[in-house]
VEXSERO-274165 format. One record per residue (C-alpha): x, y, z; chain; residue number from 1; residue in three letters. Coordinates in nm, 3 decimals, m for minus. Layout:
N
px:X | py:Y | pz:Z | kette:A | nr:NUM | rest:ALA
...
END
This chain:
109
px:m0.350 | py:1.399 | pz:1.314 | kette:A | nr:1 | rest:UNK
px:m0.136 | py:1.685 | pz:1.440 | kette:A | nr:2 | rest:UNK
px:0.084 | py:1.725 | pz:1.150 | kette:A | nr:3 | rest:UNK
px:m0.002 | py:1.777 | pz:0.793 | kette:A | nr:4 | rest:UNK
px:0.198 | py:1.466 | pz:0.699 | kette:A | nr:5 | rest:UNK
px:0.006 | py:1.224 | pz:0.962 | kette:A | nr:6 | rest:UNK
px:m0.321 | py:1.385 | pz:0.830 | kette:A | nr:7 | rest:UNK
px:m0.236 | py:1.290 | pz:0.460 | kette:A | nr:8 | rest:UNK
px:m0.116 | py:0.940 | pz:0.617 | kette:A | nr:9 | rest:UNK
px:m0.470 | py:0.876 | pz:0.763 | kette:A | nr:10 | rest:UNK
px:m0.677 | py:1.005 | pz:0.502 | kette:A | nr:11 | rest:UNK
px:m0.457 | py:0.787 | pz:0.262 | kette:A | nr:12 | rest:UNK
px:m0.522 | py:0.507 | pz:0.461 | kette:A | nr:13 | rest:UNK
px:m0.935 | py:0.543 | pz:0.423 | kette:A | nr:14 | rest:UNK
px:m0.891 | py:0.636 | pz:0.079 | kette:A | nr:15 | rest:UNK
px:m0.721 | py:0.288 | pz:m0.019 | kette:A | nr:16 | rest:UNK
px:m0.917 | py:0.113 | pz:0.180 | kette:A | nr:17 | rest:UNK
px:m1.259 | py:0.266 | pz:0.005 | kette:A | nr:18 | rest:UNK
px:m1.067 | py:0.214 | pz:m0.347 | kette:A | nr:19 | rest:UNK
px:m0.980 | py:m0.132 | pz:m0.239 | kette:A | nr:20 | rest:UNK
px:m1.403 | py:m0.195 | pz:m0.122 | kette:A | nr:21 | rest:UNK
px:m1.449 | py:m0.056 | pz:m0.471 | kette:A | nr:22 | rest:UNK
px:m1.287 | py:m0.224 | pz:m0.671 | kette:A | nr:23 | rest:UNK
px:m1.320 | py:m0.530 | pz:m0.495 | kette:A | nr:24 | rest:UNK
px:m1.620 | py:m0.575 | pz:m0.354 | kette:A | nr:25 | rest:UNK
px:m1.873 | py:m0.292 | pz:m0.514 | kette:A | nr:26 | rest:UNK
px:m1.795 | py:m0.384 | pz:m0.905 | kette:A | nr:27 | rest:UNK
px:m1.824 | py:m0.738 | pz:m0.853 | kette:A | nr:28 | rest:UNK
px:m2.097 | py:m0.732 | pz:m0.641 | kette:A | nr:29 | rest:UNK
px:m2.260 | py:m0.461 | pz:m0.935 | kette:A | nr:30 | rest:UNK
px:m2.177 | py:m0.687 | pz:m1.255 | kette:A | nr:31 | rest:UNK
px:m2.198 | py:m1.029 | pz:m1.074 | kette:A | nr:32 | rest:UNK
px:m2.511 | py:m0.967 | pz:m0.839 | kette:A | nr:33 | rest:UNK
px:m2.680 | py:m0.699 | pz:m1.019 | kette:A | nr:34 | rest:UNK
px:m2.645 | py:m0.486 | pz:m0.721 | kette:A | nr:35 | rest:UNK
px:m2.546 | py:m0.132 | pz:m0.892 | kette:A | nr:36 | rest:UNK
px:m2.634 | py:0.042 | pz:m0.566 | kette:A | nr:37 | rest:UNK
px:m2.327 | py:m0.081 | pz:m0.383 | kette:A | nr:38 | rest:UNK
px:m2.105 | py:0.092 | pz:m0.657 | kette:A | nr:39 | rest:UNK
px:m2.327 | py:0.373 | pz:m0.581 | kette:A | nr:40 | rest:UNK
px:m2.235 | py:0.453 | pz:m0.195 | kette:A | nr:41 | rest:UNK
px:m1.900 | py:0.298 | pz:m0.173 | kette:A | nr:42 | rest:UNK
px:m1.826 | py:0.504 | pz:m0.526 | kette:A | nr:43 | rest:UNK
px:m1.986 | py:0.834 | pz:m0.335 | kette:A | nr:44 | rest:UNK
px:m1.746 | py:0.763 | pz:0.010 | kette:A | nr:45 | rest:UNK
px:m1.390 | py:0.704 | pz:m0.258 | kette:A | nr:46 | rest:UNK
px:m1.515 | py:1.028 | pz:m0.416 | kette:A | nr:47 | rest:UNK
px:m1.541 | py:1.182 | pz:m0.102 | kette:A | nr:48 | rest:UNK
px:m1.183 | py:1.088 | pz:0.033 | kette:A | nr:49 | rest:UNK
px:m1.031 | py:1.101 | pz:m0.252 | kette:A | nr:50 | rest:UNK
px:m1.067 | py:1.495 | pz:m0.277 | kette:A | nr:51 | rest:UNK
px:m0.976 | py:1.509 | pz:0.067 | kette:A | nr:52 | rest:UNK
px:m0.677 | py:1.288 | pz:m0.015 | kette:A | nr:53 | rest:UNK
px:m0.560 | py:1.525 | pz:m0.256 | kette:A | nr:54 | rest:UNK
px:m0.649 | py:1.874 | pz:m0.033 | kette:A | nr:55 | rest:UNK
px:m0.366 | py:1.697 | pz:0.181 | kette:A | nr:56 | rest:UNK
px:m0.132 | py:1.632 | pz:m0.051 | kette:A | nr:57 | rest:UNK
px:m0.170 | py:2.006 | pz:m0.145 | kette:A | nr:58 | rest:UNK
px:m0.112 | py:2.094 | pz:0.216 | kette:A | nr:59 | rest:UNK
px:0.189 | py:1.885 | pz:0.289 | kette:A | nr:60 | rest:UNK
px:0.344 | py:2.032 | pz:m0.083 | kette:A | nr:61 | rest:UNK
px:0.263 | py:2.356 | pz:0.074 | kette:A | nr:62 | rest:UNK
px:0.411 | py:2.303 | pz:0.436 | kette:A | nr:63 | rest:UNK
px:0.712 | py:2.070 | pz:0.340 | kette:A | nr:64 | rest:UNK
px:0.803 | py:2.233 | pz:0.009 | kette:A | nr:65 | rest:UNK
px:0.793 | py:1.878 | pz:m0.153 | kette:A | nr:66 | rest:UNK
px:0.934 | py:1.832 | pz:m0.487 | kette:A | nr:67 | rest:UNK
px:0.711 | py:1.781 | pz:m0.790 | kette:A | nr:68 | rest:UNK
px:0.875 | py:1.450 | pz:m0.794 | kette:A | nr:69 | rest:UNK
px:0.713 | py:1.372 | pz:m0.476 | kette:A | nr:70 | rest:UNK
px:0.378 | py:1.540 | pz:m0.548 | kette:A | nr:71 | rest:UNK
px:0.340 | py:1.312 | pz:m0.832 | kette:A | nr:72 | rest:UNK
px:0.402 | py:0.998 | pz:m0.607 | kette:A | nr:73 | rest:UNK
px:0.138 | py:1.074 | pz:m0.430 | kette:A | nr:74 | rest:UNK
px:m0.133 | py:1.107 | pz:m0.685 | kette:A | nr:75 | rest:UNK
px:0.022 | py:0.852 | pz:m0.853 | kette:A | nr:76 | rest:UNK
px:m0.046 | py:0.652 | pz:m0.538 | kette:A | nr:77 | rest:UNK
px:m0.379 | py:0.719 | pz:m0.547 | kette:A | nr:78 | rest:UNK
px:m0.437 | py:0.537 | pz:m0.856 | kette:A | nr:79 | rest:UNK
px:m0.310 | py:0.208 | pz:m0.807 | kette:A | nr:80 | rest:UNK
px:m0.476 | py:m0.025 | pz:m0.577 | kette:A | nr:81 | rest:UNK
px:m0.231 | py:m0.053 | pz:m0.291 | kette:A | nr:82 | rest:UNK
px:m0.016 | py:0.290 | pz:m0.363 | kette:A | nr:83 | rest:UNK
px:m0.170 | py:0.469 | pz:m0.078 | kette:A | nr:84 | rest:UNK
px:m0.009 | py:0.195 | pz:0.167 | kette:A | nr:85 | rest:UNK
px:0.258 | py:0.211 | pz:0.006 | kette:A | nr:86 | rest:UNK
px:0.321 | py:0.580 | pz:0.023 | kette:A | nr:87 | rest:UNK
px:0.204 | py:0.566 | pz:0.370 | kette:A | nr:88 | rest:UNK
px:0.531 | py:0.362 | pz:0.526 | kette:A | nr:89 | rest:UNK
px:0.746 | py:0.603 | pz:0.318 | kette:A | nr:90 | rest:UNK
px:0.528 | py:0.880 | pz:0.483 | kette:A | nr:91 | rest:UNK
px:0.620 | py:0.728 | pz:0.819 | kette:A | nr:92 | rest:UNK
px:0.961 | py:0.741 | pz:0.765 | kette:A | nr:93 | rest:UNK
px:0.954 | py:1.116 | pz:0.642 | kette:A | nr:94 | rest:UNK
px:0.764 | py:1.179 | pz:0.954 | kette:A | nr:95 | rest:UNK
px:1.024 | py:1.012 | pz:1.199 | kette:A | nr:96 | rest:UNK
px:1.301 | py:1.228 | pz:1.026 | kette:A | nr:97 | rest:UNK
px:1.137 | py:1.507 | pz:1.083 | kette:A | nr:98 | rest:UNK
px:1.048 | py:1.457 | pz:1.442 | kette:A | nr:99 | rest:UNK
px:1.449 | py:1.387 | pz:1.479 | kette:A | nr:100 | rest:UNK
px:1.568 | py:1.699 | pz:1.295 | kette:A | nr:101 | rest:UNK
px:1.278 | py:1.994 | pz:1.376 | kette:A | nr:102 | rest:UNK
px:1.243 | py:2.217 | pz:1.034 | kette:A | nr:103 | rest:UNK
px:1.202 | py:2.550 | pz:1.071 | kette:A | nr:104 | rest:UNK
px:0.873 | py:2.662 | pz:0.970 | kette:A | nr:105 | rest:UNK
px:0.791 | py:2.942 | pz:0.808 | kette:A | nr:106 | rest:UNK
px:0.676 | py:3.249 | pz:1.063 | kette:A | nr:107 | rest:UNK
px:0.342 | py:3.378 | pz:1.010 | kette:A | nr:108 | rest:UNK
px:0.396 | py:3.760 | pz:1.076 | kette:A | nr:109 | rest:UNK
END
């Protein structure tokens, strides 16, 4: 978790997993078990990464310059189900480019 981008890839990767436990295990378990606590903690942990999901995304816009277009994928991404994996293999790919061709980053004076 060096780089901002492999730091949004592996918080995106715990926040679809937690929206994935939510949705799939927590409200069933609530509604179909009468077990409302599960909601509770699993809802509290998605919260959690979620925020942190999008301080990344902020970061990487920041760093990288990305494009509104690509800021919106991303939150976009968070909302659906299986986005964040999704977003995650494009990620990968952005990653490898850059590790081919260095950017210049901006110098801190």
């Amino acid at each position: 978790m060096r780089t901002p981008i492999s730091r949004l890839r592996t918080i995106g990767i715990y926040e679809g997993i937690s929206y994935l436990l939510l949705l799939g295990i927590a409200m069933p378990l609530k509604y179909m078990a009468g077990m409302p606590e599960m909601v509770k903690y699993t809802g509290w942990a998605h919260g959690v990464l979620f925020v942190l999901y999008m301080v990344s995304v902020l970061e990487v816009t920041l760093t990288h310059n990305w494009s509104i277009k690509k800021v919106a994928a991303a939150v976009i991404a968070s909302l659906l189900p299986f986005g964040p994996f999704i977003l995650d293999k494009k990620l990968l790919k952005e990653e490898e480019n850059r590790k081919e061709k260095p950017v210049k980053q901006k110098q801190v004076a």
